[in-house]
N, CA, C and O atoms as a GROMACS GRO file, in nm:
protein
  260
    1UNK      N    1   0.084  -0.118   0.000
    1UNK     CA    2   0.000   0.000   0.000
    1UNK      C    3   0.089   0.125   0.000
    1UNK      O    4   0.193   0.134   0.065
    2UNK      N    5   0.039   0.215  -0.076
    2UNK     CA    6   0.117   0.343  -0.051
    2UNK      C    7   0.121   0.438   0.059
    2UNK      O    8   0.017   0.459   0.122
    3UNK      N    9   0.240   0.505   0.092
    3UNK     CA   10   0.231   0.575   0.210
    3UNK      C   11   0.170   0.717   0.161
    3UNK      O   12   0.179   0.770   0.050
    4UNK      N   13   0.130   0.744   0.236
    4UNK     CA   14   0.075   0.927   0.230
    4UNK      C   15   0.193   0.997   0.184
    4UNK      O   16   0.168   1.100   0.122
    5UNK      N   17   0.328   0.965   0.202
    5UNK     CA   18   0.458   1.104   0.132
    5UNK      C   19   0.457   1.036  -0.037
    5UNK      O   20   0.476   1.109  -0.134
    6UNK      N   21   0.429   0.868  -0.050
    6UNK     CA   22   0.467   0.870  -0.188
    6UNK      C   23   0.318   0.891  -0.291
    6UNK      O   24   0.325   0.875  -0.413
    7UNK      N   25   0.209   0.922  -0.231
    7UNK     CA   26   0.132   0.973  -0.252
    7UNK      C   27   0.145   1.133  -0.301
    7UNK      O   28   0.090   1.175  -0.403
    8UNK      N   29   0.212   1.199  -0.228
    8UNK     CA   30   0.210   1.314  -0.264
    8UNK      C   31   0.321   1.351  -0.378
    8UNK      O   32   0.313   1.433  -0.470
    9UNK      N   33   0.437   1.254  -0.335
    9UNK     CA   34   0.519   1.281  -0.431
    9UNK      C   35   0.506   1.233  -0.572
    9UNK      O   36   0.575   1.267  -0.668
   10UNK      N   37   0.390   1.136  -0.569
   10UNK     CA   38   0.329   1.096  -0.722
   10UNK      C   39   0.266   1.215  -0.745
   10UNK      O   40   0.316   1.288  -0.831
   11UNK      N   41   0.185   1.246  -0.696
   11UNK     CA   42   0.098   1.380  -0.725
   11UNK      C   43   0.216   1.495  -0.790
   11UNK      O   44   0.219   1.534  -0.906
   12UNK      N   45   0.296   1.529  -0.694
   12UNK     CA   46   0.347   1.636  -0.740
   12UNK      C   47   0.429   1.616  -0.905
   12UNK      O   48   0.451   1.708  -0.984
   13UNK      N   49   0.457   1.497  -0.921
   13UNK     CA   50   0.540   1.437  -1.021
   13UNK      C   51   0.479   1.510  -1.149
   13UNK      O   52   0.522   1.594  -1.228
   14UNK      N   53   0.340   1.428  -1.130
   14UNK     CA   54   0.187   1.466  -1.219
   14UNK      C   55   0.211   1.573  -1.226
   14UNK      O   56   0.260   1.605  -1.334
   15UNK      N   57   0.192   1.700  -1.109
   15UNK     CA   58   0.154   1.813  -1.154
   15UNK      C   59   0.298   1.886  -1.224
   15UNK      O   60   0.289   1.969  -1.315
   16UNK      N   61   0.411   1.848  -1.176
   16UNK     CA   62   0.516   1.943  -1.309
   16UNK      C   63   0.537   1.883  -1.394
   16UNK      O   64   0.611   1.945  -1.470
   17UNK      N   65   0.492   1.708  -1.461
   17UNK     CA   66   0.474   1.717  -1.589
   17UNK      C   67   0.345   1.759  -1.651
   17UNK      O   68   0.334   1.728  -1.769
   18UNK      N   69   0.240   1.827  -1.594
   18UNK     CA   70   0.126   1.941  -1.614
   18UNK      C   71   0.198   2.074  -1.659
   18UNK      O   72   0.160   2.149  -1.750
   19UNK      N   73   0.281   2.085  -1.597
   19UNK     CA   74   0.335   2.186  -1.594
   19UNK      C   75   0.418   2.265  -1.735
   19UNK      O   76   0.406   2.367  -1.804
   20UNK      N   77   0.516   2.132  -1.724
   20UNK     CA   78   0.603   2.159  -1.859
   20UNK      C   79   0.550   2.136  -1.940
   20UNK      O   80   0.595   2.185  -2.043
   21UNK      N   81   0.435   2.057  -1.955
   21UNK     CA   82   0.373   2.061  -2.149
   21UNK      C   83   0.269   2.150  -2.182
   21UNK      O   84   0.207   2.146  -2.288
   22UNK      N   85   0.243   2.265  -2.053
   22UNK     CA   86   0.205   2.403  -2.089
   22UNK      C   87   0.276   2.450  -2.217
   22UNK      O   88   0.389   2.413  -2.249
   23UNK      N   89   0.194   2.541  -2.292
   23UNK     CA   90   0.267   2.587  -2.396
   23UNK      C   91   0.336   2.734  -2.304
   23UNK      O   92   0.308   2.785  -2.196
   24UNK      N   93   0.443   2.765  -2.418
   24UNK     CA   94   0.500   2.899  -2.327
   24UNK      C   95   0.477   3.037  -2.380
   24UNK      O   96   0.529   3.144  -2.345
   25UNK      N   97   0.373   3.006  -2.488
   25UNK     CA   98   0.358   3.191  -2.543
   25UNK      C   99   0.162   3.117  -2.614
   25UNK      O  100   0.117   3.013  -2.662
   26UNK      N  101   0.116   3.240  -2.580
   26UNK     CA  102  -0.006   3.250  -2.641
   26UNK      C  103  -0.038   3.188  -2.751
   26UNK      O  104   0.024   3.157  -2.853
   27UNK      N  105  -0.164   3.171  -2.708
   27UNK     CA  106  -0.256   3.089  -2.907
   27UNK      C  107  -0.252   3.217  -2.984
   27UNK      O  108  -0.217   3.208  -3.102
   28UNK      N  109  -0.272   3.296  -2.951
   28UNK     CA  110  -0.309   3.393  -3.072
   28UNK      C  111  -0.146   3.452  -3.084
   28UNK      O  112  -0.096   3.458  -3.196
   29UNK      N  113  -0.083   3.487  -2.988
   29UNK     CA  114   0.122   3.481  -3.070
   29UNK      C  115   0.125   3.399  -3.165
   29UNK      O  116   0.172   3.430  -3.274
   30UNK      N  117   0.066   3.261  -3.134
   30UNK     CA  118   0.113   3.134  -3.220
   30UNK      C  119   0.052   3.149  -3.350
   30UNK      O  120   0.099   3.112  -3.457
   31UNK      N  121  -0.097   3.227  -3.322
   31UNK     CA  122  -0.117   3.239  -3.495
   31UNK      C  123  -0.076   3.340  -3.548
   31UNK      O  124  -0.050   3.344  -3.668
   32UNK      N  125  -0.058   3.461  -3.454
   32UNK     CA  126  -0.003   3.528  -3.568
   32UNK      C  127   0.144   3.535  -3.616
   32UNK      O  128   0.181   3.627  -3.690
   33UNK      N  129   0.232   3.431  -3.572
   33UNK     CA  130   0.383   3.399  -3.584
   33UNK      C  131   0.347   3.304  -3.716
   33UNK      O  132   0.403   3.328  -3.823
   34UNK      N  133   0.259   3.205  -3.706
   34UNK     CA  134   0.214   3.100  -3.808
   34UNK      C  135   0.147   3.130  -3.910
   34UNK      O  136   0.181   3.073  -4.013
   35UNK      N  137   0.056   3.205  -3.918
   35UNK     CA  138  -0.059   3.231  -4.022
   35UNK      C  139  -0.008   3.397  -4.079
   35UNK      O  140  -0.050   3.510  -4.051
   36UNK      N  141   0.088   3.352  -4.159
   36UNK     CA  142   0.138   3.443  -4.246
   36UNK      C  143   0.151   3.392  -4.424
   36UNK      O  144   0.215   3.299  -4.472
   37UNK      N  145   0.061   3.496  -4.493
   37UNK     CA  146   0.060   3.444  -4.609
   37UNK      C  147   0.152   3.433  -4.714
   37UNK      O  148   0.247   3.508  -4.691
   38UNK      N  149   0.171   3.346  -4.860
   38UNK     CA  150   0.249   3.312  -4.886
   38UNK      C  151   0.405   3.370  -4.906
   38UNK      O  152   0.368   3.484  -4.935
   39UNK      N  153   0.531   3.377  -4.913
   39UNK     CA  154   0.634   3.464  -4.961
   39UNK      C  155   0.634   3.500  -5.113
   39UNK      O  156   0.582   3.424  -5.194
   40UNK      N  157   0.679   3.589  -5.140
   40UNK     CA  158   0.700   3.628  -5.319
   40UNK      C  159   0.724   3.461  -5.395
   40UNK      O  160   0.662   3.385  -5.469
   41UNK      N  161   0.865   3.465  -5.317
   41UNK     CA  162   0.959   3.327  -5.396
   41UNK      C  163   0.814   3.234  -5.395
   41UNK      O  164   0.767   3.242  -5.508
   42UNK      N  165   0.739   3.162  -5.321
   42UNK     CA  166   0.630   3.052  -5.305
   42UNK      C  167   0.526   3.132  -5.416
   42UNK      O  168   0.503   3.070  -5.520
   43UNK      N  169   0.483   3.226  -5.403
   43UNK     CA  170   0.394   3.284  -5.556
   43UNK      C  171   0.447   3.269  -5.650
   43UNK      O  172   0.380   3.243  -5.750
   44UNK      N  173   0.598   3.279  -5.660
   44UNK     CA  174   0.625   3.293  -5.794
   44UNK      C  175   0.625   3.121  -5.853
   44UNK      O  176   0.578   3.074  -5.957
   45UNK      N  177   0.693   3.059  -5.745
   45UNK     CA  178   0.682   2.908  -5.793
   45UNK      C  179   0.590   2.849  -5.817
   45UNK      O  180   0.597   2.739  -5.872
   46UNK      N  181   0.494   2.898  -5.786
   46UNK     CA  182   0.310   2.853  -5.797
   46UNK      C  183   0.294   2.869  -5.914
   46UNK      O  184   0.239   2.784  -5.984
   47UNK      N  185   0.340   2.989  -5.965
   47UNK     CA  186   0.257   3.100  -6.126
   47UNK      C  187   0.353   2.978  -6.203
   47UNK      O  188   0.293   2.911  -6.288
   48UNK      N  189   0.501   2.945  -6.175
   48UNK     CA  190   0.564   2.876  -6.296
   48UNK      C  191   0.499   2.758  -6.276
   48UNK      O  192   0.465   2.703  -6.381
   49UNK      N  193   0.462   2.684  -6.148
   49UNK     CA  194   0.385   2.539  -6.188
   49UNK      C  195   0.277   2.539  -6.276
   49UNK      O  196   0.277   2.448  -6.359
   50UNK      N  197   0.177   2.626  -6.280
   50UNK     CA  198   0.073   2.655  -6.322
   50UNK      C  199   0.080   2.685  -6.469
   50UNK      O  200   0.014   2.621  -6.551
   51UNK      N  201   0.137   2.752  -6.493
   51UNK     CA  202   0.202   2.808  -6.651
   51UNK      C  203   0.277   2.681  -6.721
   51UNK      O  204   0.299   2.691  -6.842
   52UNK      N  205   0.313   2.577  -6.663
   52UNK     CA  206   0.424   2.490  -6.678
   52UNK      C  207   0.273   2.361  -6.736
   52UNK      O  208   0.290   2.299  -6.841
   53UNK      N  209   0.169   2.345  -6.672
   53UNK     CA  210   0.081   2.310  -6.644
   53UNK      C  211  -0.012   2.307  -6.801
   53UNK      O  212  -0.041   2.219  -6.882
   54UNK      N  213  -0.034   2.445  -6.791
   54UNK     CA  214  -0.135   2.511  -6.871
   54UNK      C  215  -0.079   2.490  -6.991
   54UNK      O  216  -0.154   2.436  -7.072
   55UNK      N  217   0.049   2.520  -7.035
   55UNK     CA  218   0.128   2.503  -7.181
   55UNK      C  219   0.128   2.319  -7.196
   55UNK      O  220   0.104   2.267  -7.305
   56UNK      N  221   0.156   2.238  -7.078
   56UNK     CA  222   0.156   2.117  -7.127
   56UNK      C  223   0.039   2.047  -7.176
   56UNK      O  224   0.046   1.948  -7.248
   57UNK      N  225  -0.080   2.105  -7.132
   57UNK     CA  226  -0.233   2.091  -7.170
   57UNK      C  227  -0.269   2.185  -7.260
   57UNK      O  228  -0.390   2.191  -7.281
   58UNK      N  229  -0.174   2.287  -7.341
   58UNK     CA  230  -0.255   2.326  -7.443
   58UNK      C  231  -0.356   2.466  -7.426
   58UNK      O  232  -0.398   2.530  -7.522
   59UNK      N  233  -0.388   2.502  -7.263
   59UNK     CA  234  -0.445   2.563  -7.259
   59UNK      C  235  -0.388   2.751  -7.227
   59UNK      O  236  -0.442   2.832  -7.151
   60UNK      N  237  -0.299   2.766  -7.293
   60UNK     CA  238  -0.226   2.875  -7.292
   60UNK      C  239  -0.310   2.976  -7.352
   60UNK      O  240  -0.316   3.077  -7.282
   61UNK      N  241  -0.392   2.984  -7.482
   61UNK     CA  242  -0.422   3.106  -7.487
   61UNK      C  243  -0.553   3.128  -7.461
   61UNK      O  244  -0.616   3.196  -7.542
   62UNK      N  245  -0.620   3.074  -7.342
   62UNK     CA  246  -0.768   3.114  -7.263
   62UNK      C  247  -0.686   3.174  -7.183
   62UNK      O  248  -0.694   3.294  -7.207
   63UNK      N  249  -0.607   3.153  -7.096
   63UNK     CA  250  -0.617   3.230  -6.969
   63UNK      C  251  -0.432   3.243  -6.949
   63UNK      O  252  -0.346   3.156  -6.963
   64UNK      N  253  -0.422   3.352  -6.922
   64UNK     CA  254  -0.301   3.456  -6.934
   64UNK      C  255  -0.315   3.551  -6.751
   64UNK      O  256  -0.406   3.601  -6.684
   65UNK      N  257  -0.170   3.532  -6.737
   65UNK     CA  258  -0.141   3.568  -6.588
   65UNK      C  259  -0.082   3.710  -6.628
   65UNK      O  260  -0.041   3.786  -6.541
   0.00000   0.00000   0.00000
């Protein structure tokens, strides 16, 4: 049976690994550090997939970037 100190010292164990898998900066820091839209370089690589795309299907002169 457990004693009442290793009782507590399970408990406390529990509560600072409660502790440390707290996050350490805000949800909304986190989105606005995260939810930033695309960079130039990532647009531009998009427009050449797409264009790269469109010429291999032929469909180049409907629709022009």
């Amino acid at each position: 049976m457990l004693t009442n100190s290793a009782v507590r010292r399970f408990s406390l164990i529990i509560l600072l690994v409660f502790i440390l898998s707290l996050p350490t900066e805000s949800l909304s820091a986190r989105e606005r550090r995260t939810v930033s839209g695309p960079t130039e370089r990532d647009t531009g690589k998009l427009v050449e997939e797409v264009s790269l795309y469109l010429r291999e299907n032929c469909i180049t002169g409907k629709i022009g970037f």
